[in-house]
TORKOL-4160 file (C-alpha; in steps of 0.2 Angstrom, whole numbers, padded with zeros to 4 digits, m for minus):
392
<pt num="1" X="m0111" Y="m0126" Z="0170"/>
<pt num="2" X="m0097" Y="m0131" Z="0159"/>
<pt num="3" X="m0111" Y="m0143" Z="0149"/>
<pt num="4" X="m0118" Y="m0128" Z="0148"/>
<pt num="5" X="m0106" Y="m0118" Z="0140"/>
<pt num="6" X="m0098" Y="m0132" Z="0128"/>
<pt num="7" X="m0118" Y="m0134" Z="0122"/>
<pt num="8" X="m0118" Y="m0114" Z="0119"/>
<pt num="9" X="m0103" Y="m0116" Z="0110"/>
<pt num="10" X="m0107" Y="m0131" Z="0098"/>
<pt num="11" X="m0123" Y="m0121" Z="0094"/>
<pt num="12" X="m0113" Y="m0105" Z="0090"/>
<pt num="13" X="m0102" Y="m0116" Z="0081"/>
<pt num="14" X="m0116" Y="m0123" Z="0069"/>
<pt num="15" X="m0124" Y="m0107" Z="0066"/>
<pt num="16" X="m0107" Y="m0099" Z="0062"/>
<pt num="17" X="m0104" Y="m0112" Z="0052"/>
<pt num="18" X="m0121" Y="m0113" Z="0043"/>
<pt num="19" X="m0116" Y="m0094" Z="0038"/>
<pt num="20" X="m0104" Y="m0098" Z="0032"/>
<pt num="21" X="m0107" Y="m0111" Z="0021"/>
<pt num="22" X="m0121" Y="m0098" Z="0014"/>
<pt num="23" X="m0105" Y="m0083" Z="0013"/>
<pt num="24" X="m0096" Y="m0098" Z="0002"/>
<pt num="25" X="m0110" Y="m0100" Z="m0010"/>
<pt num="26" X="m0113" Y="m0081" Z="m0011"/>
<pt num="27" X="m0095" Y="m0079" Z="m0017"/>
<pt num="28" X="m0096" Y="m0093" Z="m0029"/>
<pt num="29" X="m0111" Y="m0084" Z="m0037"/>
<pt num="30" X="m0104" Y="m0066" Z="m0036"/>
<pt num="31" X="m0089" Y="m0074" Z="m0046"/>
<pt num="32" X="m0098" Y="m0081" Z="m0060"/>
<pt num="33" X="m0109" Y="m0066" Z="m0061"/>
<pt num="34" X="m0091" Y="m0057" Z="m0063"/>
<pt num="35" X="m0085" Y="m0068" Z="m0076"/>
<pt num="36" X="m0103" Y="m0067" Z="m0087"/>
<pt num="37" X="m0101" Y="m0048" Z="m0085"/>
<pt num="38" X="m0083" Y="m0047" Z="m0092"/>
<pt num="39" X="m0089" Y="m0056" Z="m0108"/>
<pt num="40" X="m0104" Y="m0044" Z="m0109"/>
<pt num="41" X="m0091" Y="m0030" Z="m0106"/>
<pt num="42" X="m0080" Y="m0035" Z="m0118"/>
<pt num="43" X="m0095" Y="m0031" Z="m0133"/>
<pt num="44" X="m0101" Y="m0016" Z="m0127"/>
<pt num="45" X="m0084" Y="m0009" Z="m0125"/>
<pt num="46" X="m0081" Y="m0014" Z="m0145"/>
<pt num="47" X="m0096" Y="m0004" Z="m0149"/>
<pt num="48" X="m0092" Y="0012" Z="m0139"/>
<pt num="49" X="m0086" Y="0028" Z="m0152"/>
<pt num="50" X="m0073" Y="0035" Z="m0151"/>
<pt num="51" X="m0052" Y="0034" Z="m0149"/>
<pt num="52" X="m0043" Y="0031" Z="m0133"/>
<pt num="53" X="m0037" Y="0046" Z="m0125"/>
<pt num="54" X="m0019" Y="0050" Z="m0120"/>
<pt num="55" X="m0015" Y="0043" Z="m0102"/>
<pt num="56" X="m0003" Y="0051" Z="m0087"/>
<pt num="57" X="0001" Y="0036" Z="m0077"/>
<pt num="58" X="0007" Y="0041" Z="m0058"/>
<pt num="59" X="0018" Y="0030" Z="m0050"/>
<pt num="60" X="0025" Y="0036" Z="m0030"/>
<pt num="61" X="0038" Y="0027" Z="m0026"/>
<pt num="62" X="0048" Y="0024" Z="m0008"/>
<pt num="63" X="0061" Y="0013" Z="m0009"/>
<pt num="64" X="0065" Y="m0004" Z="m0019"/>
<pt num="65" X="0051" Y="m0017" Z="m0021"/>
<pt num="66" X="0052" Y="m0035" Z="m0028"/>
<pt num="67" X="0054" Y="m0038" Z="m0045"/>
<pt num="68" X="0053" Y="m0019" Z="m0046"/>
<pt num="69" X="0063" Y="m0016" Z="m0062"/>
<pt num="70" X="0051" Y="m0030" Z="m0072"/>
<pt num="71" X="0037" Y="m0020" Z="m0064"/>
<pt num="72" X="0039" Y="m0002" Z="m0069"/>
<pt num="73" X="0048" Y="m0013" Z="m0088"/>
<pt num="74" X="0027" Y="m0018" Z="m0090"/>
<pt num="75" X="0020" Y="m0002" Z="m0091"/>
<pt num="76" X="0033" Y="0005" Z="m0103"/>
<pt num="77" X="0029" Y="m0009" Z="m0117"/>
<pt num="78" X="0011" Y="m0007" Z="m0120"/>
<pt num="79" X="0001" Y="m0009" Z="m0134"/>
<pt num="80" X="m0008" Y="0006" Z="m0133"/>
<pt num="81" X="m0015" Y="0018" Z="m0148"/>
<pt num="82" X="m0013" Y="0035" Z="m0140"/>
<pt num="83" X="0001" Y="0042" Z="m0134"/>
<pt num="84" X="0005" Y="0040" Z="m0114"/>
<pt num="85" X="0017" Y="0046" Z="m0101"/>
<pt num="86" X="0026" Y="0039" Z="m0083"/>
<pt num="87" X="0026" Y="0052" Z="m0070"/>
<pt num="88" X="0036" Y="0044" Z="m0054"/>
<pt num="89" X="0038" Y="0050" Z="m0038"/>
<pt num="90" X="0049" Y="0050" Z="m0024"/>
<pt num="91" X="0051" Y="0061" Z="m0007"/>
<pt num="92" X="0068" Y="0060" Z="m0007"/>
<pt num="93" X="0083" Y="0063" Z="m0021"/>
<pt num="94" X="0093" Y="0048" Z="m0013"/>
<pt num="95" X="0078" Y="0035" Z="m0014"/>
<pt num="96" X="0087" Y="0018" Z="m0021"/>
<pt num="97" X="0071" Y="0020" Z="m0035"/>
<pt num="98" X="0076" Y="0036" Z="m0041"/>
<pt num="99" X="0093" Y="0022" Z="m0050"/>
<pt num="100" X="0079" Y="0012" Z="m0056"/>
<pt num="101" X="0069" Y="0026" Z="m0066"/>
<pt num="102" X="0087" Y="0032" Z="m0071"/>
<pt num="103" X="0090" Y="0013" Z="m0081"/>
<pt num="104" X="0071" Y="0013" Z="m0089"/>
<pt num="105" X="0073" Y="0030" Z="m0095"/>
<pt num="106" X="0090" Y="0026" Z="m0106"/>
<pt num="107" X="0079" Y="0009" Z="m0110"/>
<pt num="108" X="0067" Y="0016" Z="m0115"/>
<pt num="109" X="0071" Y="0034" Z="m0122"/>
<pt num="110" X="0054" Y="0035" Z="m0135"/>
<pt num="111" X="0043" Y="0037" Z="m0120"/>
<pt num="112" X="0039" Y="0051" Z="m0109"/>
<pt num="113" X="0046" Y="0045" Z="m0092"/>
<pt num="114" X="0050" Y="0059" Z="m0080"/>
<pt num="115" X="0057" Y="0059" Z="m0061"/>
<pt num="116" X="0046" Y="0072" Z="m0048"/>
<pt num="117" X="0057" Y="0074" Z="m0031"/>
<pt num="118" X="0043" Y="0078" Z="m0019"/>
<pt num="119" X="0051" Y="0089" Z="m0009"/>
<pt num="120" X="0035" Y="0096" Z="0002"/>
<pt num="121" X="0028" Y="0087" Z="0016"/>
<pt num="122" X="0009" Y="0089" Z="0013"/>
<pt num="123" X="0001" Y="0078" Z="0024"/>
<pt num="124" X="0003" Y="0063" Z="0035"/>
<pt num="125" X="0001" Y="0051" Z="0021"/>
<pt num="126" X="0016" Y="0052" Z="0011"/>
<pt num="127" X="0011" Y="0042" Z="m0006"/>
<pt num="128" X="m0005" Y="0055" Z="m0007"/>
<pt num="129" X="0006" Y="0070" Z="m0004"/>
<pt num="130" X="0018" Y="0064" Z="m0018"/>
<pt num="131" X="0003" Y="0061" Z="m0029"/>
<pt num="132" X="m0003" Y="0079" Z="m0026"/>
<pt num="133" X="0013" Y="0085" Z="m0032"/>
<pt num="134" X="0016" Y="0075" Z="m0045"/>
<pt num="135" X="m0001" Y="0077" Z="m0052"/>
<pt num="136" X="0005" Y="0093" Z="m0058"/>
<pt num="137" X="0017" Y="0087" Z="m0071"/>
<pt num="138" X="0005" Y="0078" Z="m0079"/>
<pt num="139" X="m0001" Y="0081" Z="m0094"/>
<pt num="140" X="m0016" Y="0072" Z="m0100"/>
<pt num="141" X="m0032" Y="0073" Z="m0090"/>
<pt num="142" X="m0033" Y="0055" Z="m0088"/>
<pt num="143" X="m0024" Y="0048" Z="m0074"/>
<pt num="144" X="m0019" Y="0033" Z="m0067"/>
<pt num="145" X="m0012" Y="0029" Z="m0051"/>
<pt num="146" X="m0005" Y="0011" Z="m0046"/>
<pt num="147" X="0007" Y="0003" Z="m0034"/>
<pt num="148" X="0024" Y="0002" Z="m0036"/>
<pt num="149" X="0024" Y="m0017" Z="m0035"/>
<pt num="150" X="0012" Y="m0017" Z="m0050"/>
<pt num="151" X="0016" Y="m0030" Z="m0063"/>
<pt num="152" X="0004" Y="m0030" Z="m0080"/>
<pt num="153" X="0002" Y="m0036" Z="m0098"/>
<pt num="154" X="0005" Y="m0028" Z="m0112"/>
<pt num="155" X="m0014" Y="m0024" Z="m0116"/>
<pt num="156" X="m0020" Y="m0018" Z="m0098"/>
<pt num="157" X="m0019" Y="0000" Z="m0104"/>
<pt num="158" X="m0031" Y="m0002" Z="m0117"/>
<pt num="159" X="m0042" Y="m0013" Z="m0103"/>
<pt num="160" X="m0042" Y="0001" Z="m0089"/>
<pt num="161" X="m0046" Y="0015" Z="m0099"/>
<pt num="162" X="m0060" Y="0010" Z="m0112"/>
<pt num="163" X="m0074" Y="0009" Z="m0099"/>
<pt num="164" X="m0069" Y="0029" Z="m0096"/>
<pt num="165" X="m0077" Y="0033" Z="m0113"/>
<pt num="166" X="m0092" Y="0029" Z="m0107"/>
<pt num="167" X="m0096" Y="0045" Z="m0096"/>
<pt num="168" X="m0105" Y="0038" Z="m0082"/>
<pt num="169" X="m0091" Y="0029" Z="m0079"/>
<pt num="170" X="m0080" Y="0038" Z="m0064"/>
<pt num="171" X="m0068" Y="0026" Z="m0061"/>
<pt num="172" X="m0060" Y="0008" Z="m0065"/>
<pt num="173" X="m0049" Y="m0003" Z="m0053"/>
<pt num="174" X="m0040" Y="m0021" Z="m0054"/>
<pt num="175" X="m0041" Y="m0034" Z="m0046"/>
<pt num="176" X="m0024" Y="m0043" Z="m0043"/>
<pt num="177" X="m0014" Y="m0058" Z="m0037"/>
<pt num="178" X="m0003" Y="m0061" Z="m0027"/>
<pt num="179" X="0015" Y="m0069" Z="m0034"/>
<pt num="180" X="0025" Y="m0077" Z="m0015"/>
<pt num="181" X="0040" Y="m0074" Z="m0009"/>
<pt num="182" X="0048" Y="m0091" Z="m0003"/>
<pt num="183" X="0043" Y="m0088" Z="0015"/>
<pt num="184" X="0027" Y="m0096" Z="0025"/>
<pt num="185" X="0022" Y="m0078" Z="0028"/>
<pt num="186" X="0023" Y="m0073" Z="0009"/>
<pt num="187" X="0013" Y="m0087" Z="0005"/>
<pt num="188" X="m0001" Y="m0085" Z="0016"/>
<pt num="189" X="m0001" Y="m0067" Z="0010"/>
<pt num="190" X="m0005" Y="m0072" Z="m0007"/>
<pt num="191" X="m0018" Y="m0085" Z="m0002"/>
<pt num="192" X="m0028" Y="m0074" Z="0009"/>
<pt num="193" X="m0028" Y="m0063" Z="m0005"/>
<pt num="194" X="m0034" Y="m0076" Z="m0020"/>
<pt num="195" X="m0046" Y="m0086" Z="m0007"/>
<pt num="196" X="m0052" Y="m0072" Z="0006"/>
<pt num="197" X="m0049" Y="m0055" Z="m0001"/>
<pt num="198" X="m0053" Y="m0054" Z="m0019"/>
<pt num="199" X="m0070" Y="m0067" Z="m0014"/>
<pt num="200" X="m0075" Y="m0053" Z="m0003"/>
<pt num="201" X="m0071" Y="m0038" Z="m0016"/>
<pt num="202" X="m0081" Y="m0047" Z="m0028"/>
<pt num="203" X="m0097" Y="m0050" Z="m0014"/>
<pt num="204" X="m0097" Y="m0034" Z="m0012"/>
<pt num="205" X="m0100" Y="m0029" Z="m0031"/>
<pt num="206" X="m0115" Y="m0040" Z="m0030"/>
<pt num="207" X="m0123" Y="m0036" Z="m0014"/>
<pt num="208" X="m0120" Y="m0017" Z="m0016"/>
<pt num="209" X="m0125" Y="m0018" Z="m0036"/>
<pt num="210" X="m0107" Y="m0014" Z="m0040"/>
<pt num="211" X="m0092" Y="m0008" Z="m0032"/>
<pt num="212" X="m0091" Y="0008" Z="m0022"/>
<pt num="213" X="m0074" Y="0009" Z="m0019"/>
<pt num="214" X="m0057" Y="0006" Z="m0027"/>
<pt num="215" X="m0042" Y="m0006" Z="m0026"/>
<pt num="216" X="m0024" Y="0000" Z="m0025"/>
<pt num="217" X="m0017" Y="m0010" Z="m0039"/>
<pt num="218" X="m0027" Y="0001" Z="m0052"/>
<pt num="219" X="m0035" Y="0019" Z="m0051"/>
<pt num="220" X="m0039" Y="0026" Z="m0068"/>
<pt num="221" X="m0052" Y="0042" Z="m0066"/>
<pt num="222" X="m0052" Y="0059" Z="m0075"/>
<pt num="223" X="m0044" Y="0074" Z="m0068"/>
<pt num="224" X="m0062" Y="0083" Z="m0067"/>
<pt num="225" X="m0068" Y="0069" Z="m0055"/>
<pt num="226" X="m0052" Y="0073" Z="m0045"/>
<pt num="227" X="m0054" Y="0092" Z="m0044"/>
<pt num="228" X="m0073" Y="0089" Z="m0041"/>
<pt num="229" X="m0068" Y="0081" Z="m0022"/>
<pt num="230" X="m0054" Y="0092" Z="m0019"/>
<pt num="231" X="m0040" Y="0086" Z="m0029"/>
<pt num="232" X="m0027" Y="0073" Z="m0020"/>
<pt num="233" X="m0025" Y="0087" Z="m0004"/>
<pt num="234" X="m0042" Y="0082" Z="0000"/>
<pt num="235" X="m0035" Y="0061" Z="0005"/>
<pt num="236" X="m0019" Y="0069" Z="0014"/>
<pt num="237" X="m0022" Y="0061" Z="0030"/>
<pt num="238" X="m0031" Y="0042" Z="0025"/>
<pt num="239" X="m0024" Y="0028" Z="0026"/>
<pt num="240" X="m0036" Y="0018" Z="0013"/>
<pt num="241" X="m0033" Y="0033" Z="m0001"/>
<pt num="242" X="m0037" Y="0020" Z="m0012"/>
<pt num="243" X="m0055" Y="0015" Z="m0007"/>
<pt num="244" X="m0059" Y="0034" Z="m0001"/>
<pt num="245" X="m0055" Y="0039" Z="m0017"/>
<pt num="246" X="m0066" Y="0026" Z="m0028"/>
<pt num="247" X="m0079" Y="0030" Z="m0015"/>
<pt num="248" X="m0080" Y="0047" Z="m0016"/>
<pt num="249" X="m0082" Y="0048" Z="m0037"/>
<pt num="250" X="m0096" Y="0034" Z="m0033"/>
<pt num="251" X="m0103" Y="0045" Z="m0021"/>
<pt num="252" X="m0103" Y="0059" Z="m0036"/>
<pt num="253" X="m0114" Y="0047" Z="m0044"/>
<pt num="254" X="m0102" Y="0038" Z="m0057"/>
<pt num="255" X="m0098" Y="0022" Z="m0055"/>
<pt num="256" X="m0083" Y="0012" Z="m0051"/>
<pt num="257" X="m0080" Y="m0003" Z="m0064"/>
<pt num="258" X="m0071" Y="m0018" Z="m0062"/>
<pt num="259" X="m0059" Y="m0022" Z="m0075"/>
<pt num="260" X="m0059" Y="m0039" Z="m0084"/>
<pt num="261" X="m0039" Y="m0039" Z="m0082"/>
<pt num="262" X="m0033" Y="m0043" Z="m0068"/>
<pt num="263" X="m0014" Y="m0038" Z="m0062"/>
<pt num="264" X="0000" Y="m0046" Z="m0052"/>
<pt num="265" X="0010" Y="m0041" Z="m0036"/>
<pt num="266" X="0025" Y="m0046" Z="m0031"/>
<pt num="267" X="0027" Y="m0052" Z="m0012"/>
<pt num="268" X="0040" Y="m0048" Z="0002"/>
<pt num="269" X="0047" Y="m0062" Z="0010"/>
<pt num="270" X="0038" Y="m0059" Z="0026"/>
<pt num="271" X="0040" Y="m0067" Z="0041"/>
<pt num="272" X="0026" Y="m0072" Z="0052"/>
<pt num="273" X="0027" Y="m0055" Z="0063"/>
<pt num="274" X="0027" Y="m0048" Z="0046"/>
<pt num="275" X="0013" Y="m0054" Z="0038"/>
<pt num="276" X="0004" Y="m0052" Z="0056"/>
<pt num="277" X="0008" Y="m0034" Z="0057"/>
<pt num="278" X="0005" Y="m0032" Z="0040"/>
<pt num="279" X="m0012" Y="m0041" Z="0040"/>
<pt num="280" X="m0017" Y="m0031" Z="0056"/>
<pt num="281" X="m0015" Y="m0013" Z="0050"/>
<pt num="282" X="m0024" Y="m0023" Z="0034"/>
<pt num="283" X="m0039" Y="m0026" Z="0045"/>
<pt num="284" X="m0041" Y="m0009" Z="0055"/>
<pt num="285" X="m0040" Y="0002" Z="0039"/>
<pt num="286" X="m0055" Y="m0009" Z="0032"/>
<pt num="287" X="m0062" Y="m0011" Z="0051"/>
<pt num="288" X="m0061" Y="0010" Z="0051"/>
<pt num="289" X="m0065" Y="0012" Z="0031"/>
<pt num="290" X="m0081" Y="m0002" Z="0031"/>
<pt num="291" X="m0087" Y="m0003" Z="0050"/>
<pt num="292" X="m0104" Y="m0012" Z="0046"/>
<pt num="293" X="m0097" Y="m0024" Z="0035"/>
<pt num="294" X="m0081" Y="m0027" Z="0045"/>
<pt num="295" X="m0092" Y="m0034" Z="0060"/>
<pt num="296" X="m0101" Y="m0045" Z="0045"/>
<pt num="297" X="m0084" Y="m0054" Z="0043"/>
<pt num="298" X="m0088" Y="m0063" Z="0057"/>
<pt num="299" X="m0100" Y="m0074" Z="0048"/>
<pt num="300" X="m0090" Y="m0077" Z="0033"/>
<pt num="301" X="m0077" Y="m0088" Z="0043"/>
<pt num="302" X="m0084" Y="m0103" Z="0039"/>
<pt num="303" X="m0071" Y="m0117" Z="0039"/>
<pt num="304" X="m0065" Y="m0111" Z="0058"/>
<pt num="305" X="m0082" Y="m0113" Z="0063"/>
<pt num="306" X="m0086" Y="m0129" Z="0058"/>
<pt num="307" X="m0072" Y="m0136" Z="0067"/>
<pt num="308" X="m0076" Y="m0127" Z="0082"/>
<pt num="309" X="m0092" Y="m0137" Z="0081"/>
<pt num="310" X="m0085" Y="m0153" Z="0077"/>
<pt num="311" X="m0072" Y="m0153" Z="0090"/>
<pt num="312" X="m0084" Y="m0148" Z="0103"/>
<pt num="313" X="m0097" Y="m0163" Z="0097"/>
<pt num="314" X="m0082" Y="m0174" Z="0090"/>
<pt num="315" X="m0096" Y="m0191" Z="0095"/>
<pt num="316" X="m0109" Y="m0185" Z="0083"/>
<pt num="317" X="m0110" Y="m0187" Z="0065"/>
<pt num="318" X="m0115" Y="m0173" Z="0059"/>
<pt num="319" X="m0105" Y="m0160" Z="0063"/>
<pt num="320" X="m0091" Y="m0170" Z="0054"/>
<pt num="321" X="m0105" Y="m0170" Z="0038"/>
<pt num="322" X="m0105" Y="m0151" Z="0041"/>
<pt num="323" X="m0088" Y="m0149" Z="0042"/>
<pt num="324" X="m0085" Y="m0160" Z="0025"/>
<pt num="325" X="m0099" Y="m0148" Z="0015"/>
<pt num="326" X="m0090" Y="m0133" Z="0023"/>
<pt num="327" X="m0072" Y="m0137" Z="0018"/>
<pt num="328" X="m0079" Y="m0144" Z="0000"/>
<pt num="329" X="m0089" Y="m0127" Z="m0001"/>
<pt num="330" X="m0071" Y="m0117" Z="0004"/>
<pt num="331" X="m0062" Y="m0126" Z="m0007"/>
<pt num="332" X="m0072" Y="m0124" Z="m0023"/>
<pt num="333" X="m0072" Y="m0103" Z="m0017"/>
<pt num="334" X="m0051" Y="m0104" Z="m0018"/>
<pt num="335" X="m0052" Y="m0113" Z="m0034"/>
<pt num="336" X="m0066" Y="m0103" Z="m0044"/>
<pt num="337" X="m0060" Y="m0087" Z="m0038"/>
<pt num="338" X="m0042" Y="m0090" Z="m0037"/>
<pt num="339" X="m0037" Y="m0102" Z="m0051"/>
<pt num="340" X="m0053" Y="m0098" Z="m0062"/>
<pt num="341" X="m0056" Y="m0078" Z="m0061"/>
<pt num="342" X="m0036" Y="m0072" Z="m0055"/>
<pt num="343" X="m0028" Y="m0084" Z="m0066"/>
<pt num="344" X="m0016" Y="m0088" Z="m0047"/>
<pt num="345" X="m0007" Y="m0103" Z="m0054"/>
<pt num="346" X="m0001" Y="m0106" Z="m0036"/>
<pt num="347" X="m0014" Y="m0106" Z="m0027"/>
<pt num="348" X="m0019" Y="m0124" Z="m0029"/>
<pt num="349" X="m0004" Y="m0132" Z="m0023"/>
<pt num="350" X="m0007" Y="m0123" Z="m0006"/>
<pt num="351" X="m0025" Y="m0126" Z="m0001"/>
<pt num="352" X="m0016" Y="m0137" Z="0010"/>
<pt num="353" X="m0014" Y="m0121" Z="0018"/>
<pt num="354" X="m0033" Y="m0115" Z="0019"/>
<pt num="355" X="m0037" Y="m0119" Z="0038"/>
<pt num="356" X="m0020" Y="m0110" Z="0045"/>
<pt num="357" X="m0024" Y="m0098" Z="0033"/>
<pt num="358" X="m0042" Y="m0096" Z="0040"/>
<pt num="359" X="m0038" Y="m0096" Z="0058"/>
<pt num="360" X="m0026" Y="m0081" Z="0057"/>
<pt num="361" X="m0038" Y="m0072" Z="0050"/>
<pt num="362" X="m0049" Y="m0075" Z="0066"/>
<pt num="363" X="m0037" Y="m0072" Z="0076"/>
<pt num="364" X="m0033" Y="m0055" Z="0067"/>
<pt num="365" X="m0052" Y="m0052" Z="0066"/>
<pt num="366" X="m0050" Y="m0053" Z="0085"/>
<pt num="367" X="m0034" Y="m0043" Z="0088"/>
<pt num="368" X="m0039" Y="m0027" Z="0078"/>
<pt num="369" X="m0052" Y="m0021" Z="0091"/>
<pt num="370" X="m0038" Y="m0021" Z="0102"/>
<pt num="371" X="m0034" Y="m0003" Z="0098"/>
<pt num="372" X="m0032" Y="0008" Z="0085"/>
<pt num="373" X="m0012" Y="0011" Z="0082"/>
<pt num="374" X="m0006" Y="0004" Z="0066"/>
<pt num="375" X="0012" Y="0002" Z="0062"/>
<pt num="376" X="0015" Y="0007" Z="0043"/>
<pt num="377" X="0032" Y="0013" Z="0034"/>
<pt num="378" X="0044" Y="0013" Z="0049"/>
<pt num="379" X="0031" Y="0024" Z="0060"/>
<pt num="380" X="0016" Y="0022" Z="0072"/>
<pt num="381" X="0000" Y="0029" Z="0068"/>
<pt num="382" X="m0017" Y="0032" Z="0077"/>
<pt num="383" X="m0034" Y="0028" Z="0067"/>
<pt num="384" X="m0048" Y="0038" Z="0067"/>
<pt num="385" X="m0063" Y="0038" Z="0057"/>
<pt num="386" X="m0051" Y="0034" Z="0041"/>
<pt num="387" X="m0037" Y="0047" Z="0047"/>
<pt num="388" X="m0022" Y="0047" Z="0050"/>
<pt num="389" X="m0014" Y="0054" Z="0068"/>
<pt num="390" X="0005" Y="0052" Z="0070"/>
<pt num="391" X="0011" Y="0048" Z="0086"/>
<pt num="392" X="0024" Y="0056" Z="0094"/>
């Protein structure tokens, strides 16, 4: 009996493994068919007529973020041709943000920045009720919604909004990196997202022949796309507003491109509960969001695999083989798509990291069927079909 069942495991254990391996190459072309598109990109944007148009940048806000001054400091000093505006929000007069706007706005008095106090409650999720209220104090009809942890360069204005003068364009999103905190828990934060996150992202965009969703880190659409599905009261009660919102303007038939610049986020020094929590309610928004392709994950955990089978046939050679081709193939992923496509400068010195790293992300593959309350703000939520149900 138990021959039998170390045997069924060693065989899992290849297959798994064997998948992937294939998931690793996958990714490794789905990044070098993103980085021959952005040089493609980069002509066909030079030759599209027309100015830039003026842009109403959104930013809700709930308390005090790393680096948050340098963040909100970055999109002030762009070099952008047409004129643009910062619209912030906050539910709350006392938010410790609101001092923050206060010192960017004497800073910087040439640009339109203005302060929205959100004072209704629209919905269960806060940030899309703020947006739909501060939407209204924006004047230009192209928007842009981004987090408040955002850092960019001086020219991702003008990156983010050329692809919208081409009208079959409905949407364009960022991807980003992650910039750790000096904890363990910050750091594996910002490697899942450089070697597990942004790989899958960009699987995604080749397998599905582009993206259908977007990334929180960058939203720029047109107002008419967003009053075509309902304005912002339409994402009131979801908790991925972000990837609803990319994939209802892809379901209006426009598509959702990925920009060539990529922006950076700055980490909180999370704990291990942290990052846990945080990497949980992570997974049952994309679990709840992506059903199908949340069950795929399963063979896209390669590296854990592999050492399931070798340690389960540790007196064979060739799962050790497997195991070497495996981690050589999970390597080259965090290398080519962190170092290579986000420009994460960290990312190398903690590959080190790459099997702990791998093994939570089993293990909170794992936990998220093990309910559907998340945890998010300070309050306990139930998840269903994408919505939000507070509990009580």
């Amino acid at each position: 009996m138990i021959h039998t069942i170390i045997k069924t495991i060693q065989i899992v254990g290849t297959i798994g493994a064997l998948a992937g391996a294939g998931y690793y190459v996958v990714s490794l072309w789905s990044a070098w068919a993103y980085l021959r598109a952005i040089e493609a990109r980069i002509q066909e944007h030079s030759m599209l007529a027309g100015g830039l148009p003026p842009v109403s940048i959104l930013k809700p806000l709930k308390g005090v973020d790393p680096q948050i001054y340098e963040c909100f400091r970055s999109h002030c000093d762009q070099d952008y041709p047409a004129d643009y505006e910062i619209i912030f929000g906050v539910s709350e007069a006392d938010d410790p943000a609101v001092a923050i706007v206060r010192r960017l706005q004497l800073e910087f008095p040439q640009r339109r920045i203005e302060l929205v106090v959100c004072s209704e409650r629209l919905g269960v999720n806060v940030k899309v009720s703020n947006l739909a209220q501060m939407v209204r104090s924006a004047r230009y009809d192209c928007l842009l919604v981004n987090d408040s942890d955002i850092h960019v360069g001086p020219g991702y204005l003008r990156h983010v909004v050329t692809p919208l003068k081409d009208p079959g364009v409905g949407m364009v999103t960022c991807l980003y990196r992650g910039n750790a905190a000096p904890t363990l828990g910050s750091c594996l934060e910002a490697l899942g997202i450089s070697t597990d996150f942004v790989p899958g992202v960009l699987v995604a965009r080749s397998l599905e022949g582009g993206l259908h969703f977007g990334l929180g880190s960058t939203l720029v659409f047109r107002r008419g796309e967003l009053q075509a599905l309902g304005g912002f009261e339409s994402l009131l009660d979801y908790l991925a507003d972000d990837y609803e919102l990319g994939k209802r303007i892809s379901d209006l038939g426009r598509r959702v491109e990925l920009s060539e610049t990529v922006v950076e986020t700055f980490l909180p020094p999370y704990k291990l509960a942290q990052f846990f929590q945080h990497q949980l309610r992570w997974a049952r928004a994309i679990r709840d969001s992506r059903p199908g392709g949340y069950i795929g994950l399963l063979f896209t955990f390669g590296l854990p695999w592999a050492l399931l089978a070798a340690l389960t046939n540790y007196r064979e050679i060739w799962p050790w083989d497997l195991l070497a081709v495996v981690v050589l193939l999970r390597v080259a992923v965090a290398v080519v798509v962190g170092a290579k496509v986000l420009g994460d400068r960290q990312v190398l010195s903690w590959l080190f990291m790459l099997p702990v790293r791998d093994v939570i992300a089993v293990v909170v593959w794992i936990a998220s069927f093990g309910g559907n309350t998340i945890n998010w703000r300070g309050d306990a939520f139930t998840l269903k079909n994408g919505r939000l149900i507070q509990r009580s």
